[in-house]
BALOBA-1460 file (C-alpha; in Angstrom, 3 decimals):
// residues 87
<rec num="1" residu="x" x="-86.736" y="20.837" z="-147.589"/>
<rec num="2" residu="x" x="-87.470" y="19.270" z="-150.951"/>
<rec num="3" residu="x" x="-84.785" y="16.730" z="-152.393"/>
<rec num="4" residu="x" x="-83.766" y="16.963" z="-155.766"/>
<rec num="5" residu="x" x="-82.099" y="14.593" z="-157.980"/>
<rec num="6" residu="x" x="-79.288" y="15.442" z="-160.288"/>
<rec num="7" residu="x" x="-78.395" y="12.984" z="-162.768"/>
<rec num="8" residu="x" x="-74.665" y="12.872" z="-163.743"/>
<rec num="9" residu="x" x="-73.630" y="13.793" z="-167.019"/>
<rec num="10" residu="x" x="-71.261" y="12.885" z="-169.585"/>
<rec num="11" residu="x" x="-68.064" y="15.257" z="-169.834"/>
<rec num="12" residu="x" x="-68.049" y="15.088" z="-173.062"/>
<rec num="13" residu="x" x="-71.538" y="15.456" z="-174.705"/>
<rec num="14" residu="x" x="-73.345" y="16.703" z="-171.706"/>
<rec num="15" residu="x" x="-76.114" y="14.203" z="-172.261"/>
<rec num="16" residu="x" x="-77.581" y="12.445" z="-168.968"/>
<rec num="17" residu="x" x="-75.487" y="9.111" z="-168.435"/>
<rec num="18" residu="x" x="-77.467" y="5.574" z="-168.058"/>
<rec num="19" residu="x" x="-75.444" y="2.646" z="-166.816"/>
<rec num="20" residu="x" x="-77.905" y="0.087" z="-168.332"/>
<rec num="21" residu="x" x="-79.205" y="0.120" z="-171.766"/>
<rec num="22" residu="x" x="-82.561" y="-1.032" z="-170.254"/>
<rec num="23" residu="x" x="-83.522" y="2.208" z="-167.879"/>
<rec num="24" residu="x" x="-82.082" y="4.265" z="-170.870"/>
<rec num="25" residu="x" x="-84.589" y="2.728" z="-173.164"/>
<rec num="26" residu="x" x="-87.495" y="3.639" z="-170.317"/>
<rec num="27" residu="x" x="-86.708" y="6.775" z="-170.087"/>
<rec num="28" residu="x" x="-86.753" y="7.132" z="-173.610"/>
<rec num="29" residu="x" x="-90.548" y="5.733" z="-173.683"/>
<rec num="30" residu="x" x="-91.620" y="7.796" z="-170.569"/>
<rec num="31" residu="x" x="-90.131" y="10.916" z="-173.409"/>
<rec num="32" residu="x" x="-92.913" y="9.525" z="-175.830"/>
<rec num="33" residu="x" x="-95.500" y="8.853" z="-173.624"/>
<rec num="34" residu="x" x="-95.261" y="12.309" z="-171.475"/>
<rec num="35" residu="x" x="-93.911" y="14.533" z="-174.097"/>
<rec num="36" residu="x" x="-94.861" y="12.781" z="-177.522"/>
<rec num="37" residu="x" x="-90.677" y="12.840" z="-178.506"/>
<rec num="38" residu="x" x="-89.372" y="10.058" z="-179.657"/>
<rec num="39" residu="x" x="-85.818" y="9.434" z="-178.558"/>
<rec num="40" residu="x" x="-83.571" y="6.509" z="-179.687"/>
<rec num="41" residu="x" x="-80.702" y="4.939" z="-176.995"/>
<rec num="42" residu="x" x="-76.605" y="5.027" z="-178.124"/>
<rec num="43" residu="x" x="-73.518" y="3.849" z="-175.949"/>
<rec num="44" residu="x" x="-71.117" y="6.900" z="-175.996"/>
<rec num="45" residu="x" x="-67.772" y="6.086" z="-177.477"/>
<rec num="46" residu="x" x="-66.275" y="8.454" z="-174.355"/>
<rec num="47" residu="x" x="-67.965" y="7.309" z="-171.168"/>
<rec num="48" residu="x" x="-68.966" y="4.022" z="-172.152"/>
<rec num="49" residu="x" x="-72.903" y="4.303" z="-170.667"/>
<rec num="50" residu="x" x="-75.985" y="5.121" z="-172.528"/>
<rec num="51" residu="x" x="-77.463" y="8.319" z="-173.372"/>
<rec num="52" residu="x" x="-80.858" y="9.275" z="-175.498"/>
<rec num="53" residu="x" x="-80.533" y="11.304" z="-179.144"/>
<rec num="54" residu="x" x="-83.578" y="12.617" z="-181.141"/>
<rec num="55" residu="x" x="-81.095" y="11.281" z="-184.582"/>
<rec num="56" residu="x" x="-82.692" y="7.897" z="-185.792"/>
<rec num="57" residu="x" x="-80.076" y="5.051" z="-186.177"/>
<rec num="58" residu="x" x="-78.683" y="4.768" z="-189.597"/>
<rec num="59" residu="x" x="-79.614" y="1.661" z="-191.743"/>
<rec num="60" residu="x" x="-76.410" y="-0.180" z="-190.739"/>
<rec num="61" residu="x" x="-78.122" y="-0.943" z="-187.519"/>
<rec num="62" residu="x" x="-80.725" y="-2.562" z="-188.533"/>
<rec num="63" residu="x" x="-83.116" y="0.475" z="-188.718"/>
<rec num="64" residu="x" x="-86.269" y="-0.702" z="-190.824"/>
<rec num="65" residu="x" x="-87.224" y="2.688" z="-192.138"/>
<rec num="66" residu="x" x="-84.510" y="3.505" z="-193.876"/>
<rec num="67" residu="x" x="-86.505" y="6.309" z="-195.485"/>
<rec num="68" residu="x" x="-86.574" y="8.022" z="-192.364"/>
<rec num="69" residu="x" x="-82.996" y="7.151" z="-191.436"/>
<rec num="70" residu="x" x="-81.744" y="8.663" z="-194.851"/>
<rec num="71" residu="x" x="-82.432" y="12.193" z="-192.980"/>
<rec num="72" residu="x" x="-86.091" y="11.969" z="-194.925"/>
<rec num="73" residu="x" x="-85.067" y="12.426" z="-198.104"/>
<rec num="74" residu="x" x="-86.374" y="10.358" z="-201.092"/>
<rec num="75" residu="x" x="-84.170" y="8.208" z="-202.409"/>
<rec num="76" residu="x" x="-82.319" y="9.143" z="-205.753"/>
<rec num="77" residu="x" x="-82.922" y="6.779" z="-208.857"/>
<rec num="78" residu="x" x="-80.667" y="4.137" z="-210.477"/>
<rec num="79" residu="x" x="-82.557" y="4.398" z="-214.041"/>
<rec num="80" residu="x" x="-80.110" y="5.066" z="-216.583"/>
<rec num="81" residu="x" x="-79.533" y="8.449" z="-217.753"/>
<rec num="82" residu="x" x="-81.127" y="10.062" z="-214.710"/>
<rec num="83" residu="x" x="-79.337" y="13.210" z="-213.459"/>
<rec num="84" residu="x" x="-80.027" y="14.768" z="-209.714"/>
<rec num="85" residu="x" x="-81.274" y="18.621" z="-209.868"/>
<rec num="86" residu="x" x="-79.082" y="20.588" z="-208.649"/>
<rec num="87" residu="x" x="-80.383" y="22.781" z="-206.168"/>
């Protein structure tokens, strides 16, 4: 009989829970390394242990690319007189 682990998961986002920020953040490079995914690692507001999102951090956290943590948009000009297209 083959055994089968079943991680528990957070009632309210569903997302496997990690006690320690440390085995989150492995499993996170064992995502990039099997699957080429790059996860980042959040504590949940609700359960208070770690889980894995695909959404980069924003620049408030220290995230260096802030590029990519705009959502990958360009960023908009401060010249004078510029005006966004509207789309």
């Amino acid at each position: 009989m083959a055994y089968y682990f079943v991680p528990k998961r957070c009632p309210s986002t569903s997302k496997i829970m990690y006690v320690q920020r440390q085995t989150a953040l492995r499993a996170a490079d064992q995502s990039e390394t099997e699957r080429g995914v790059r996860l980042w690692v959040y504590k949940c507001g609700f359960c208070g242990t770690w889980h894995l999102t695909h959404t980069p951090p924003h620049s408030d956290y220290g995230e260096a690319d802030s590029f990519r943590s705009a959502g990958g948009h360009k960023p908009h000009s401060r010249k004078r007189g510029y005006k966004p297209r509207r789309r």
